[in-house]
C-alpha positions in Angstrom: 0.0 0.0 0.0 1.4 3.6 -0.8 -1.2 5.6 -1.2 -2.5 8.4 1.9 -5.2 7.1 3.5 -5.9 11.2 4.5 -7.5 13.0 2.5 -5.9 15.7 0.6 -7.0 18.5 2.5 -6.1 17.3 5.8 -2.3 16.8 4.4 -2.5 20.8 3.3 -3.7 21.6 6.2 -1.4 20.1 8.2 1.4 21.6 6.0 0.3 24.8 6.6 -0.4 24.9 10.3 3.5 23.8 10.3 4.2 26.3 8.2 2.0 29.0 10.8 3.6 27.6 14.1 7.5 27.5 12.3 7.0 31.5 11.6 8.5 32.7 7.9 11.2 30.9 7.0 11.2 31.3 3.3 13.4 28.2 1.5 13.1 26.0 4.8 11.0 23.2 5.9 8.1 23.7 7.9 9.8 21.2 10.9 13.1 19.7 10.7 14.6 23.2 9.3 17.7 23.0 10.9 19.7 20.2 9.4 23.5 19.5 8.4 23.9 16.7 5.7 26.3 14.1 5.7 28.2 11.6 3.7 28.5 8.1 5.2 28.7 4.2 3.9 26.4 1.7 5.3 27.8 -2.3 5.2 25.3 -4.6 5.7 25.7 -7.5 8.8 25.5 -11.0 8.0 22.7 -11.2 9.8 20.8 -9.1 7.3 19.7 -11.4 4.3 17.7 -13.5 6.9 15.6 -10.7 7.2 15.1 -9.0 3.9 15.6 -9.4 0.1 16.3 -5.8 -0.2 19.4 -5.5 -3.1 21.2 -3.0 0.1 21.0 -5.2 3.0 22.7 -8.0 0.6 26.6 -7.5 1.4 29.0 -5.1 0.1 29.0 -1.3 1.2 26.3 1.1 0.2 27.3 5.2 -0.4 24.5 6.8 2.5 23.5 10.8 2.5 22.6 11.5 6.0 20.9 14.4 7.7 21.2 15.1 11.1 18.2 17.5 12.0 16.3 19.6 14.9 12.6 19.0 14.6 12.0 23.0 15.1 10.6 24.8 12.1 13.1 27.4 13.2 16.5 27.0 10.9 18.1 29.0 13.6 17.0 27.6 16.3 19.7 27.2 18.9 21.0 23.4 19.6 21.1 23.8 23.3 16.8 23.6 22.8 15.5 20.6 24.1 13.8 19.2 21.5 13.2 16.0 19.6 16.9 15.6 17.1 16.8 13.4 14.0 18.7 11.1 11.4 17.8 10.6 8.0 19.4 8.1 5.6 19.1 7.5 1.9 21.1 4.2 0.8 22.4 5.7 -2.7 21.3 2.3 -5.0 21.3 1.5 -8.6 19.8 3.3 -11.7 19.7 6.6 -9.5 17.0 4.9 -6.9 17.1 5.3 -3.1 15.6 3.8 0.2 15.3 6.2 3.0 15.2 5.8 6.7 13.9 8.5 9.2 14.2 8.3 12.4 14.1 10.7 15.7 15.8 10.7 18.9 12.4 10.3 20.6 11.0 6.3 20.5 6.9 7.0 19.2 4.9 9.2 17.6 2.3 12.2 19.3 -0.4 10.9 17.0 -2.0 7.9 15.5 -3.6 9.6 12.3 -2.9 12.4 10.4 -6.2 14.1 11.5 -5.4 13.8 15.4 -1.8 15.5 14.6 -3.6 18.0 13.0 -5.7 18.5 16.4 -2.5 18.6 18.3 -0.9 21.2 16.2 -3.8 23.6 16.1 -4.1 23.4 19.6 -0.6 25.2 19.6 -2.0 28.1 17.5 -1.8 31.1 18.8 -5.3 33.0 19.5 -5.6 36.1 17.2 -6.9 38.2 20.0 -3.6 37.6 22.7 -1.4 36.3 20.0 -0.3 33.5 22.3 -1.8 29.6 21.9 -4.7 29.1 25.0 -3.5 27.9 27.9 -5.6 24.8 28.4 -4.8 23.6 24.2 -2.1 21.4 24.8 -3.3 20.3 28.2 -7.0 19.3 27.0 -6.0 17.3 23.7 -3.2 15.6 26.1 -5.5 14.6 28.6 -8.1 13.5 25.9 -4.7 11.7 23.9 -3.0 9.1 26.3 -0.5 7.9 23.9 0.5 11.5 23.2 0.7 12.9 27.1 2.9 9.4 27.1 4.8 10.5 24.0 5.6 14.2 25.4 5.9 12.6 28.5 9.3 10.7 26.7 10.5 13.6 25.4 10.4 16.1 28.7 12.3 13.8 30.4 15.0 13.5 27.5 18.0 15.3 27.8 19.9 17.6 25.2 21.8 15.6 23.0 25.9 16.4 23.4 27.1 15.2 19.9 25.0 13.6 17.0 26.9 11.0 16.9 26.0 9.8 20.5 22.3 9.8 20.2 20.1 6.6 19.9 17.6 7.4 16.7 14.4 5.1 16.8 12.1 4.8 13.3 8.6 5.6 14.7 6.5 3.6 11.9 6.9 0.1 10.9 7.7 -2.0 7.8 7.0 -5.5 6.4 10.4 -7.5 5.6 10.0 -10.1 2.9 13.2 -12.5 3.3 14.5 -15.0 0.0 12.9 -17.6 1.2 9.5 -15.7 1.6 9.3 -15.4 5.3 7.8 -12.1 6.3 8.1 -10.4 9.7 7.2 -6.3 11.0 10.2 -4.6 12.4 11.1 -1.3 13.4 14.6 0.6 12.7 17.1 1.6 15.6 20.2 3.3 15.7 22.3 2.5 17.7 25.5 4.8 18.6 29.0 2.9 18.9 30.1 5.6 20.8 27.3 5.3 23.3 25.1 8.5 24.1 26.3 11.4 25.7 24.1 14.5 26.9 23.4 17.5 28.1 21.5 19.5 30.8 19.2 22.1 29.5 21.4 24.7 31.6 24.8 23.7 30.0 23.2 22.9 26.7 22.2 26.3 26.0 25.6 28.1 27.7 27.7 26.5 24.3 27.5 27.9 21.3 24.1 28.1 18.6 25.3 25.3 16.4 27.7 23.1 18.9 26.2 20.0 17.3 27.4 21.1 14.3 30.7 22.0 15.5 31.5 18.8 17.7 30.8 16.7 14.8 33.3 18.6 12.3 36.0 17.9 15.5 34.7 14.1 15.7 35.0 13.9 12.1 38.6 14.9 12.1 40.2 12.2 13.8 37.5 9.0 12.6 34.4 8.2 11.2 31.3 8.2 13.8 29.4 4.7 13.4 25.7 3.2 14.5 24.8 0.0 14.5 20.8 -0.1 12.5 19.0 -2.6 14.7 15.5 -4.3 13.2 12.9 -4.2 16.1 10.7 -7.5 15.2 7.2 -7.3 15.9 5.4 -10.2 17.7 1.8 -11.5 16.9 -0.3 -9.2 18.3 1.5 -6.0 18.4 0.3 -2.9 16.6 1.9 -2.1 13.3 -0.4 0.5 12.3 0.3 3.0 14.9 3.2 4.9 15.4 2.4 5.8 18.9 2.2 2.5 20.7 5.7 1.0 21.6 6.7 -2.2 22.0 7.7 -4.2 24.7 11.3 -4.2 25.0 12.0 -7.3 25.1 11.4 -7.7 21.4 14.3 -9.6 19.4 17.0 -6.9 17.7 18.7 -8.4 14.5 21.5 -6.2 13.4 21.5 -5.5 9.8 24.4 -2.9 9.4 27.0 -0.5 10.6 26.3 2.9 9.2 29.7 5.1 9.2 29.0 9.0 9.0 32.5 10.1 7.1 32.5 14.1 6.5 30.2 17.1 6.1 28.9 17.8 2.8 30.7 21.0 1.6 27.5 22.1 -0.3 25.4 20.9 2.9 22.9 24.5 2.6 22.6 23.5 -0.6 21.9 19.9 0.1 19.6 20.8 2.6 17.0 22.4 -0.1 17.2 20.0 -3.0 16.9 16.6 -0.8 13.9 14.6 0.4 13.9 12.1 2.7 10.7 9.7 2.6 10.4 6.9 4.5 8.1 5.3 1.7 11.2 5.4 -0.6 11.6 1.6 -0.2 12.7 -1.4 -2.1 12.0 -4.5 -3.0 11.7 -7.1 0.3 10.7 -3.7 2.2 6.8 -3.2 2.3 4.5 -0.3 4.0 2.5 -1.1 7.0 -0.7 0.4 6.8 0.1 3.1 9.9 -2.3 6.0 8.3 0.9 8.6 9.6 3.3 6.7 7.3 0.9 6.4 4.4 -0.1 10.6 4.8 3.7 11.5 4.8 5.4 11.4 0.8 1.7 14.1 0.2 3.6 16.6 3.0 6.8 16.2 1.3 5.7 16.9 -1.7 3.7 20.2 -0.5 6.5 20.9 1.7 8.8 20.7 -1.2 7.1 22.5 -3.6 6.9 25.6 -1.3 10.4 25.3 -0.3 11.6 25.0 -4.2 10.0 28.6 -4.6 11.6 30.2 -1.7 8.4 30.3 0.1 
């Protein structure tokens, strides 16, 4: 399945109430607008083909563009924020194609559908009379939104992230794996840093400077590659692979399918930043959609988003 499930509308719509909260920010994404793009090489475990047909989880290294992001619609947005931080990966594959992975530093989703985000976003509206969101918006649809309180929950207890390359990046939505031999399973992608994780209080966080995440990882760069181990989550009978919001149980089996090696900084990384799209229903063969109606809503938003973007709006 790869068609939205929302209608069109409600994809706009959220777009543009994005677009409202993130202020003008002509040439930038609505969320996400911070980003630094990165070259890296993904090699694929042993472990991988027992999993998926998919032509990049086969052997032999794969060329990766990455994106390390901050999920404010503010491109200057200072990195000592606390905030959700995000990798995105595109496996460079033959004849031109891609596969993409996107995943944030924050395990979940806030919303099952893409109508229910859009409630959660307009509750952050500002009211035209005070200019500020109402008080009781967040704090109504979270009480009315379990999974969400849980989800916000998750990230107000989440540090600041001290490097990007020592942050744990979890895939909120889930995928169908189709192995050679035709045995299917749901997972769910994990990052996993080799350097461990390493944060920040929001106090010292926002004492260094606007864009330390930037700089630490042009000194960490200098001396080595930084590497992550991509983990597949495997679902269980019985657990939900149509909502982004409900986690599950931890004690879940982990394959390893890779190690993912983050080599330099694009030098044409602003550039980069406005040409590239990252989808997570750019997939390949052995690599299915779930039918989670957030997935299924998102290559519509990219499209809008891009489209804006590509005319400097």
């Amino acid at each position: 399945m790869s068609a939205s499930t929302a209608p069109q509308p409600v994809i706009a719509q959220l777009v543009e109430t994005m677009r409202a909260l993130a202020g003008p920010h002509p040439g930038f994404r609505p969320a996400h607008a911070k980003g630094l793009v990165c070259a890296g090489t993904f090699r694929p475990s042993a472990d991988a083909r027992g999993m998926t047909r998919a032509p990049h989880l086969q052997g032999g290294p794969v060329p990766t563009v990455v994106r390390f992001s901050n999920a404010n619609g503010n491109p200057d947005v200072h990195d000592g924020v606390p905030n959700v931080r995000a990798m995105s990966v595109k496996f460079q594959l033959a004849n031109g194609k891609g596969a993409d992975i996107l995943a944030n530093s924050i395990e979940g989703f806030v919303a099952r559908t893409p109508e229910e985000f859009l409630e959660f976003l307009r509750a952050q509206l500002p009211d035209p009379a005070t200019g500020k969101p109402a008080p009781d918006g967040v704090p109504k649809f979270l009480a009315s939104h379990p999974a969400a309180a849980a989800f916000v929950g998750r990230l107000m207890q989440k540090p600041v992230p001290a490097s990007y390359a020592q942050t744990s990046y979890h895939a909120e939505h889930a995928f169908l794996f189709t192995a050679a031999d035709g045995s299917r399973r749901f997972g769910r992608y994990h990052f996993v840093p080799e350097a461990g994780e390493a944060t920040l209080s929001p106090d010292e966080a926002g004492k260094r400077s606007p864009s330390f995440l930037r700089d630490e990882l042009e000194n960490r760069l200098r001396t080595g590659p930084a590497a992550f181990r991509l983990l597949l989550q495997v679902a269980a009978e019985g657990d939900p692979t149509d909502d982004p919001t409900a986690l599950w149980p931890a004690d879940r089996p982990r394959v390893e399918l890779g190690r993912l090696e983050v080599t330099g900084i694009s030098p044409t990384s602003a550039q980069d930043e406005r040409r590239l799209v990252f989808d997570p229903t750019n997939r390949t063969d052995g690599i299915d959609l779930s039918n989670d109606p957030i997935l299924l809503a998102r290559s519509a938003a990219y499209a809008i988003s891009y489209e804006r973007r590509s005319k400097g709006e």
